[in-house]
N, CA, C and O atoms as a DFTB+ gen file, in Angstrom:
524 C
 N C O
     1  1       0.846      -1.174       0.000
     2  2       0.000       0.000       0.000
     3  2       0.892       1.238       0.000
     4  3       1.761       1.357       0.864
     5  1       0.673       2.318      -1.101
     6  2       0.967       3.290      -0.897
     7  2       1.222       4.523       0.166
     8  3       0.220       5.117       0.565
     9  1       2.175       4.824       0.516
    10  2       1.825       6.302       1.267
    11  2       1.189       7.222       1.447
    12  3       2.138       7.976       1.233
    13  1       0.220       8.039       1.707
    14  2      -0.174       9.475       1.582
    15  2       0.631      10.466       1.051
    16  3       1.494      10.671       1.905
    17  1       0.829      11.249       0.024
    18  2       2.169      12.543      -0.521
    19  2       1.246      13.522       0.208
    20  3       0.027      13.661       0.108
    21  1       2.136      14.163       0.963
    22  2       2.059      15.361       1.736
    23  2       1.266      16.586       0.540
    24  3       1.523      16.706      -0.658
    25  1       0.126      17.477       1.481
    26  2       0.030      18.442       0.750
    27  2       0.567      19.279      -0.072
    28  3       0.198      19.746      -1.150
    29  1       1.847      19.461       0.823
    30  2       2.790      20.605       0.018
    31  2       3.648      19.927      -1.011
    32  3       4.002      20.679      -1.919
    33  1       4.105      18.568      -1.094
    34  2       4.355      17.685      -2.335
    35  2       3.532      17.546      -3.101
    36  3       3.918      16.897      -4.074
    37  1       2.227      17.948      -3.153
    38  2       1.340      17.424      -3.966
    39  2       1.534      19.047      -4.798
    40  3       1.832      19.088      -5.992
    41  1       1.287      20.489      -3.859
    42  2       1.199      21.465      -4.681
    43  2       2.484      21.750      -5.903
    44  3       2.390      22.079      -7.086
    45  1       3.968      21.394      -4.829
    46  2       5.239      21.303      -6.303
    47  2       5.045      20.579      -7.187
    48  3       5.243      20.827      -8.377
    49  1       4.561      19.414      -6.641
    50  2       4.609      18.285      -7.955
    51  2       3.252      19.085      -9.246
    52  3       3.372      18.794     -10.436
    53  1       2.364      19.810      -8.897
    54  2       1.240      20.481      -9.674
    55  2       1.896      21.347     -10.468
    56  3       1.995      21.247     -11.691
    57  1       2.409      22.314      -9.695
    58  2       3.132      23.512     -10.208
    59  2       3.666      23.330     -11.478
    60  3       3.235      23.782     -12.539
    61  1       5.072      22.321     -11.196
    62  2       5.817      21.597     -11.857
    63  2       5.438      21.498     -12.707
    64  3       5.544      22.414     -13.522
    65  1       4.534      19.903     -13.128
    66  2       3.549      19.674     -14.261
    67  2       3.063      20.836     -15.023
    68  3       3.142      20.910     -16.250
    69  1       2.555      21.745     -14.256
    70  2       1.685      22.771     -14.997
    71  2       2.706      23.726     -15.408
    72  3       2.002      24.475     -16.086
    73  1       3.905      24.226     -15.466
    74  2       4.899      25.195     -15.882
    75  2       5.637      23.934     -16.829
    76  3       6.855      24.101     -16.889
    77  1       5.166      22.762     -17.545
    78  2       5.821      21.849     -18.305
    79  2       7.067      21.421     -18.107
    80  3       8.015      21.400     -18.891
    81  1       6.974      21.017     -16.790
    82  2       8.009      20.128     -16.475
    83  2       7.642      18.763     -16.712
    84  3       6.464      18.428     -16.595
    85  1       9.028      17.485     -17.214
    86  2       8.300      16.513     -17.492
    87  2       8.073      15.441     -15.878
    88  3       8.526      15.665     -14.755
    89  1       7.396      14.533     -16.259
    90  2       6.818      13.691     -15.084
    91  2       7.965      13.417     -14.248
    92  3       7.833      13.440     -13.024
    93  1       9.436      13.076     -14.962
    94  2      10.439      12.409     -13.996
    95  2      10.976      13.777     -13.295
    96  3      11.398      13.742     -12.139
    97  1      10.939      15.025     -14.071
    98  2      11.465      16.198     -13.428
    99  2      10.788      16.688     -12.228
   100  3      11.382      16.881     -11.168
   101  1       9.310      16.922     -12.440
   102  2       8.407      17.370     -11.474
   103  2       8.351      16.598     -10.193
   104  3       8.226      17.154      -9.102
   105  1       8.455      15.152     -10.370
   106  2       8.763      14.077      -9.312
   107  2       9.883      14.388      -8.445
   108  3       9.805      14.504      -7.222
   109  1      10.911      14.514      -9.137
   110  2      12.354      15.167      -8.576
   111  2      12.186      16.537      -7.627
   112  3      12.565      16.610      -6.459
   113  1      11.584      17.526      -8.327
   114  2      11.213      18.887      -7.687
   115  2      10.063      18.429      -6.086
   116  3      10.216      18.655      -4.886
   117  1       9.511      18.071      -6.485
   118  2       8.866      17.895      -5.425
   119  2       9.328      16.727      -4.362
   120  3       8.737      16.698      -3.283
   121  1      10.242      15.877      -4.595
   122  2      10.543      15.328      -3.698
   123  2      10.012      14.304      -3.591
   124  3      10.260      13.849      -2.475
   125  1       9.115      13.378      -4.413
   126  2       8.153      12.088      -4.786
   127  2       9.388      11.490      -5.650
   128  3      10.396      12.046      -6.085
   129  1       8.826       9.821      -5.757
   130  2       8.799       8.666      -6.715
   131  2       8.557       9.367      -8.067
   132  3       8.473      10.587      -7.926
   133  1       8.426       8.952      -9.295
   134  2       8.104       8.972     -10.846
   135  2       7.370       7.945     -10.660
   136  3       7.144       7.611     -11.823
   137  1       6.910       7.306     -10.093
   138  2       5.832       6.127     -10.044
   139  2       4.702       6.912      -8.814
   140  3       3.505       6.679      -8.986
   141  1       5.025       7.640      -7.847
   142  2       3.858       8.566      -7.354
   143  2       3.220       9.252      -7.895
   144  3       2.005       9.385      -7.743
   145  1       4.393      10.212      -9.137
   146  2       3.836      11.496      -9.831
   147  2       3.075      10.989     -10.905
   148  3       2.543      11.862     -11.591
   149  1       2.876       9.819     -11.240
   150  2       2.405       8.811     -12.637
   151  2       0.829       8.396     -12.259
   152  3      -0.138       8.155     -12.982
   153  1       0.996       8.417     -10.803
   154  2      -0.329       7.940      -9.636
   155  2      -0.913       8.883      -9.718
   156  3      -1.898       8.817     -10.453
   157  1      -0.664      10.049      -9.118
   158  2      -1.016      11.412      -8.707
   159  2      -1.931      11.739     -10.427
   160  3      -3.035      12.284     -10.441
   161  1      -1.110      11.224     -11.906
   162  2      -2.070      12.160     -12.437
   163  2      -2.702      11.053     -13.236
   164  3      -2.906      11.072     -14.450
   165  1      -2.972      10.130     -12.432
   166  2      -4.043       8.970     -13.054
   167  2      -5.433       9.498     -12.320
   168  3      -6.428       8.892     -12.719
   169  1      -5.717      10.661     -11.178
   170  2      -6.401      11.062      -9.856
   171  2      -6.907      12.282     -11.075
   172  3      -6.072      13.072     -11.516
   173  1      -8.318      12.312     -11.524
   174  2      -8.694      13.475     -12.680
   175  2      -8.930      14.773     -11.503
   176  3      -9.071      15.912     -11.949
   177  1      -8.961      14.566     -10.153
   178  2      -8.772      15.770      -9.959
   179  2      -7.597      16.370      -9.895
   180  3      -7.471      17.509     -10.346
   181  1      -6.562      15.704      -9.331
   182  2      -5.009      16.088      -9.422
   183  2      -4.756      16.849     -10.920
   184  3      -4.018      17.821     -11.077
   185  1      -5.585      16.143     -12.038
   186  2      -5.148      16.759     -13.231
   187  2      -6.047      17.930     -13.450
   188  3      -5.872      18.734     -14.365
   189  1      -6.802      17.982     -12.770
   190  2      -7.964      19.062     -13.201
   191  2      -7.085      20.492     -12.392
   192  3      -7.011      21.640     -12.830
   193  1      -6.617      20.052     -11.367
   194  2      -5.577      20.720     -10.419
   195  2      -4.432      21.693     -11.086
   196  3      -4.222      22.906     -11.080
   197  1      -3.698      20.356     -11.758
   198  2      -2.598      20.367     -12.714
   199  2      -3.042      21.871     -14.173
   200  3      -2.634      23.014     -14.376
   201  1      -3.867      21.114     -14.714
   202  2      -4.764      22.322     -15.835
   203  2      -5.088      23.585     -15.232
   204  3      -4.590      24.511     -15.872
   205  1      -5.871      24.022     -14.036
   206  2      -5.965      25.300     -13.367
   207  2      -4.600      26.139     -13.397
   208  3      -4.355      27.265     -13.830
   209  1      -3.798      25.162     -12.769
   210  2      -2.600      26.108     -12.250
   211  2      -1.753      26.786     -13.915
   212  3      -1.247      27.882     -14.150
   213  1      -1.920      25.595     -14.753
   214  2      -1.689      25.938     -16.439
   215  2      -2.664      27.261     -17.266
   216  3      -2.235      28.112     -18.045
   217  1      -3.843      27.096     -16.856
   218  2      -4.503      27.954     -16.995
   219  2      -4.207      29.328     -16.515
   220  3      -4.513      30.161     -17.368
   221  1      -3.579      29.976     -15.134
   222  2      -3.599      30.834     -14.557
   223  2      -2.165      31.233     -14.918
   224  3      -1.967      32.445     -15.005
   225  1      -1.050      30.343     -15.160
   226  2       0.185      30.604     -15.794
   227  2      -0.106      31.697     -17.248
   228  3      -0.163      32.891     -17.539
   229  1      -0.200      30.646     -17.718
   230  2      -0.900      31.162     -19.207
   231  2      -1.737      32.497     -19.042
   232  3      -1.311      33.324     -19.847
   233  1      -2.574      32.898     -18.428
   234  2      -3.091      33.841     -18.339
   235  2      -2.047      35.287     -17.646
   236  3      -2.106      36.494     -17.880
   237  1      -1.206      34.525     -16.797
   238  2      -0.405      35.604     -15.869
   239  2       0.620      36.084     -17.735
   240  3       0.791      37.185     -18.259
   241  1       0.952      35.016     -18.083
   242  2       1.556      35.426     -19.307
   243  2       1.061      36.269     -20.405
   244  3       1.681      37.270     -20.765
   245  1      -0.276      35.808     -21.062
   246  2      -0.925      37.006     -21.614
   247  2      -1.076      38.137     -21.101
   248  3      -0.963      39.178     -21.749
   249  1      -1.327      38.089     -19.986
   250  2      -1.486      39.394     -19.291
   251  2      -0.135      40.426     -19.759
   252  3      -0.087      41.494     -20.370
   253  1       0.749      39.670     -19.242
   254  2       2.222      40.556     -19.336
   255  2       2.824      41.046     -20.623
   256  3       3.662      41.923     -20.831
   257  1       1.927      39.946     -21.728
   258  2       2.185      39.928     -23.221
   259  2       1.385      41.551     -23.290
   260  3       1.745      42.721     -23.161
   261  1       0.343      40.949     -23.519
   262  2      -0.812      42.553     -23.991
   263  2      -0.171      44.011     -23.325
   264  3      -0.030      45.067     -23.942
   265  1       0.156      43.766     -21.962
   266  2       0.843      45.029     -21.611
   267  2       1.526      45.597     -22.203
   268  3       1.468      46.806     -21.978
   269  1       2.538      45.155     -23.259
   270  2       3.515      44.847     -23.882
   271  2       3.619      45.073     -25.617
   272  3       4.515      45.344     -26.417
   273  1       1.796      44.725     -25.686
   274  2       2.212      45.164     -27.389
   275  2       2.185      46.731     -27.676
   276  3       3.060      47.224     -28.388
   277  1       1.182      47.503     -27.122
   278  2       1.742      48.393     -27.431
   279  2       2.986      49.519     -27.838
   280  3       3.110      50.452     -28.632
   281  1       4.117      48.601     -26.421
   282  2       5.513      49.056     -27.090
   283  2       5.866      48.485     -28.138
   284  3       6.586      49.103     -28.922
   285  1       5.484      47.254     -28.403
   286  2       5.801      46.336     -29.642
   287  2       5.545      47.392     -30.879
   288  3       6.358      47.692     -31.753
   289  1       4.668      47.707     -30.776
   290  2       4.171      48.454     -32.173
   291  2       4.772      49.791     -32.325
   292  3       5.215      50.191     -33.402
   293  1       4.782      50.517     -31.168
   294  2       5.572      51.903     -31.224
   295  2       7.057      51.609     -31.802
   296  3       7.670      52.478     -32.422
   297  1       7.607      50.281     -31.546
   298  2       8.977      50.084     -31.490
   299  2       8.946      49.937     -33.434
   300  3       9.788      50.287     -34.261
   301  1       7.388      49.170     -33.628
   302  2       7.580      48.805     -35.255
   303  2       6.815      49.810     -36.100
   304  3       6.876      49.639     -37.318
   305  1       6.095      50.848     -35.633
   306  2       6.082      52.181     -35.884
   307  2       7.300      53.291     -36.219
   308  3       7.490      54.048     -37.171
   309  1       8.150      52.976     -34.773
   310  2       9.150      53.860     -35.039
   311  2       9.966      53.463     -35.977
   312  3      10.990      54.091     -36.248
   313  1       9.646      52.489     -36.517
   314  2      11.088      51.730     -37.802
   315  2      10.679      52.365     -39.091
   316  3      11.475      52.426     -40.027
   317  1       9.347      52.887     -39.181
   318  2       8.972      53.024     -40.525
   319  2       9.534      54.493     -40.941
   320  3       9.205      55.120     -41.948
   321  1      10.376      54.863     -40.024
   322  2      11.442      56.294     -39.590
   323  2      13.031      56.173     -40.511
   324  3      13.807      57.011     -40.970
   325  1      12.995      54.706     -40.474
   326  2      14.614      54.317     -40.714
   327  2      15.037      54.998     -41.986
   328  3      14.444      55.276     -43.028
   329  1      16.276      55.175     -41.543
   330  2      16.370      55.845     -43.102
   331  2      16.936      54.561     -44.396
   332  3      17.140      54.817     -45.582
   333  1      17.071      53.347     -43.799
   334  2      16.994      52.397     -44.702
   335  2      15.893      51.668     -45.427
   336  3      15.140      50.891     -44.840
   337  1      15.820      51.911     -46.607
   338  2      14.721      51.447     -47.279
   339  2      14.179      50.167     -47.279
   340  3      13.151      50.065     -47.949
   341  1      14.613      49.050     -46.662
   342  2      14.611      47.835     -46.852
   343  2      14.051      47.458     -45.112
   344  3      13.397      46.468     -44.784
   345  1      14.525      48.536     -44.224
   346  2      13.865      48.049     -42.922
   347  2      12.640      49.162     -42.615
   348  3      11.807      48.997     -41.724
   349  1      12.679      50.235     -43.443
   350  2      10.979      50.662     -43.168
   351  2      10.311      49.559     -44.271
   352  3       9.449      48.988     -43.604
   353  1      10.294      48.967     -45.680
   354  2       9.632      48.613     -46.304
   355  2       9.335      47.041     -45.200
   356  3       8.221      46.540     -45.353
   357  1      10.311      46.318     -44.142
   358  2       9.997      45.245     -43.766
   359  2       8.767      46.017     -42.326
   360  3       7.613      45.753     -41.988
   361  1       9.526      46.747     -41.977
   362  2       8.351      46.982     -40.547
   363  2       7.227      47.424     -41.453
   364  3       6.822      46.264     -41.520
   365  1       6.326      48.110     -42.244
   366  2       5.747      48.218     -42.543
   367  2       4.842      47.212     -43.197
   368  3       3.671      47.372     -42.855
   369  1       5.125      45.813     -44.384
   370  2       4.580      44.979     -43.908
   371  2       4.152      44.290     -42.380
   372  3       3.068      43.807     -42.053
   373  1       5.454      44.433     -41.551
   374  2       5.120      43.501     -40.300
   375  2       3.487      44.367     -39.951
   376  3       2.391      43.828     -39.796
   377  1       3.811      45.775     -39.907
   378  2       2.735      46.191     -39.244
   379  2       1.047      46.035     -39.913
   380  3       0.009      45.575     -39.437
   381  1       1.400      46.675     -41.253
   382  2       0.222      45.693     -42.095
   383  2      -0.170      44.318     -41.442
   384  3      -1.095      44.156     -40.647
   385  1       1.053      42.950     -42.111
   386  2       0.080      41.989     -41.985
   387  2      -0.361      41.690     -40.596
   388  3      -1.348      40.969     -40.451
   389  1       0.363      42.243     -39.396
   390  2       0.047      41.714     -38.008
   391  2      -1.273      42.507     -37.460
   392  3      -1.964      41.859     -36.674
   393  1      -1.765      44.005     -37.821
   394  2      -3.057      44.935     -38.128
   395  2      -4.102      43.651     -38.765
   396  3      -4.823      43.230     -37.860
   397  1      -4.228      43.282     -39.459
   398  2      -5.113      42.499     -40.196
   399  2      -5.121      40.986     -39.942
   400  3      -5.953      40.290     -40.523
   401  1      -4.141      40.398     -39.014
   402  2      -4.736      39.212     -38.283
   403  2      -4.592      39.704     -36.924
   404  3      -5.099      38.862     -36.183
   405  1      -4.260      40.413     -36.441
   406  2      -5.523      41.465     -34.982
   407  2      -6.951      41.172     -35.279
   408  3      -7.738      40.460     -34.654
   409  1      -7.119      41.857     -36.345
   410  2      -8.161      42.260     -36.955
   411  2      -9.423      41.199     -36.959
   412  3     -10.448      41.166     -36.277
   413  1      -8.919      40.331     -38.022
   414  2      -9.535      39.060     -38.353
   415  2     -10.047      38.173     -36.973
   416  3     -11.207      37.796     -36.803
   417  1      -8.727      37.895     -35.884
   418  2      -8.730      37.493     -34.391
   419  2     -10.043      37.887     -34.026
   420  3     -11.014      37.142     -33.892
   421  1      -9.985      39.395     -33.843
   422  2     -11.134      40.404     -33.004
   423  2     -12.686      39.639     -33.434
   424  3     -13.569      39.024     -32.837
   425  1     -12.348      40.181     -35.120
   426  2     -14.221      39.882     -35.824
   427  2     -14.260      38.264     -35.987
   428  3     -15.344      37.921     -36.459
   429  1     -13.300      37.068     -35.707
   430  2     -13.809      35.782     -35.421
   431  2     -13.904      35.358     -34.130
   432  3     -14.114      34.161     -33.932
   433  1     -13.755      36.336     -32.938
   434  2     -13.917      36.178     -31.577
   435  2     -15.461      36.849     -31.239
   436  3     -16.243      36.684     -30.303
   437  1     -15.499      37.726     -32.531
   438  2     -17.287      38.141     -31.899
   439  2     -17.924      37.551     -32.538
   440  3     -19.098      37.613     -32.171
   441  1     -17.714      36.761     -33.650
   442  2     -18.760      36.268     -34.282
   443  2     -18.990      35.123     -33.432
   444  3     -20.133      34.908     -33.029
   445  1     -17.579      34.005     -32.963
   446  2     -18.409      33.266     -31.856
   447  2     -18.867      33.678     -30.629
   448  3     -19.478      32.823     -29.988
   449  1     -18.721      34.848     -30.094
   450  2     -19.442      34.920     -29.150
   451  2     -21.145      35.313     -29.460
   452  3     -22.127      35.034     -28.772
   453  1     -21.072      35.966     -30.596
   454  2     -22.804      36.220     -31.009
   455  2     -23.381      34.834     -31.340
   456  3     -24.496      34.527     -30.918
   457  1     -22.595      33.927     -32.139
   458  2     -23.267      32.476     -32.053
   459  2     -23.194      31.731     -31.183
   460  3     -23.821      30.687     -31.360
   461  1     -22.685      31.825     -30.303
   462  2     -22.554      30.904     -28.522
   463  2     -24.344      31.829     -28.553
   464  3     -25.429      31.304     -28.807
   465  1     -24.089      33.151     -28.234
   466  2     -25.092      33.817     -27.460
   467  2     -26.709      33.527     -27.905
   468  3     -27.713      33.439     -27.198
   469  1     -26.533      33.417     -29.377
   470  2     -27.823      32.942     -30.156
   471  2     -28.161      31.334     -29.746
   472  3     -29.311      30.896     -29.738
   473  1     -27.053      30.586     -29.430
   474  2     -26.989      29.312     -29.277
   475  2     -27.973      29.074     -28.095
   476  3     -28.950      28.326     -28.139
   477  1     -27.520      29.915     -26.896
   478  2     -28.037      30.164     -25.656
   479  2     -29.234      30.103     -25.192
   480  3     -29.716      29.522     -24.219
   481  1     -29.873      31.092     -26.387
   482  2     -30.964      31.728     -26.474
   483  2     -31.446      30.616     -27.331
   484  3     -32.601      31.041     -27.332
   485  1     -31.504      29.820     -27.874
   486  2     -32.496      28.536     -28.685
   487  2     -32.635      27.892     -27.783
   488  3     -33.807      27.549     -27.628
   489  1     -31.641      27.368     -26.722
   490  2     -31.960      26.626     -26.074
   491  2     -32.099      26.372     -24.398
   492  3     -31.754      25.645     -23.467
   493  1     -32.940      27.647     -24.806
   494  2     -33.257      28.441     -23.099
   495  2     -32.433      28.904     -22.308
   496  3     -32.538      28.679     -21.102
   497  1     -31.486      29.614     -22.797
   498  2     -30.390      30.404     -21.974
   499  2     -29.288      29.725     -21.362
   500  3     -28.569      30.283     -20.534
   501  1     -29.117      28.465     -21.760
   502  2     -28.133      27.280     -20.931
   503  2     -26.673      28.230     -22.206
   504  3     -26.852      28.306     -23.422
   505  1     -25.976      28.543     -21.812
   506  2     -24.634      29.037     -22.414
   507  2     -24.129      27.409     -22.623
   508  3     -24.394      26.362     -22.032
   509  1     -23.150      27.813     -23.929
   510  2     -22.630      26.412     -24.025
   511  2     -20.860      26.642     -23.782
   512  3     -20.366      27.479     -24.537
   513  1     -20.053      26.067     -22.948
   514  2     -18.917      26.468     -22.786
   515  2     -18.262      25.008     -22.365
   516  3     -18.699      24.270     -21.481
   517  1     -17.033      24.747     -23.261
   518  2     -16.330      23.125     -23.267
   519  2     -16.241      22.889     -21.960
   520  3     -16.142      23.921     -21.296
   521  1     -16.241      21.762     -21.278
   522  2     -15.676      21.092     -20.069
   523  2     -14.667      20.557     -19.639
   524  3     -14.646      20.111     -18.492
């Protein structure tokens, strides 16, 4: 019979996993077996665990991204300044084609949200959102 893994082994070994560490690494970090950490995510809540903490990574990252494009663009704005012809003619595509899949992103993010919302509404307001 197995051991109990301590709470706070259970949260490194999550972390781990969820910042893509692999199974034998995360095992290591936390201080477990590779045959515990193999246990641990056979347990769908451990993995449901595992996905949250991935989720909130990922999000802490977009977050820091979006803050961020705006200098991105001032930086590929200010190129279209250069006095070399070959690096305003490249920032200026960049800024074109990356303007127009913004763009495209934006108006295929509302169109599914107006068809989720219509979706909703056929079938008595139950929103439909993956599991």
């Amino acid at each position: 019979m197995s051991r109990p893994v301590a709470p706070e082994k259970d949260s490194v070994l999550a972390l781990a996993l969820s910042a893509g560490a692999t199974t034998a690494t995360a095992a290591e970090e936390a201080g477990v077996s590779q045959r515990t950490a193999q246990r641990k995510l056979a347990d769908p809540e451990f993995r449901r665990q595992v996905a949250q903490l991935r989720a909130e990574l990922m999000s802490r990252a977009l977050d820091h991204m979006t803050k961020n494009m705006t200098r991105a663009a001032d930086v590929l704005a200010g190129l279209l300044d250069e006095q070399n012809p070959a690096m305003r003619l490249r920032a200026a595509r960049s800024l074109l084609t990356l303007g127009l899949r913004l763009r495209d992103s934006i108006d295929l993010n509302d169109r599914i949200r107006d068809l989720e919302e219509e979706l909703a509404r056929k079938t008595g307001g139950a929103s439909w959102a993956p599991s």
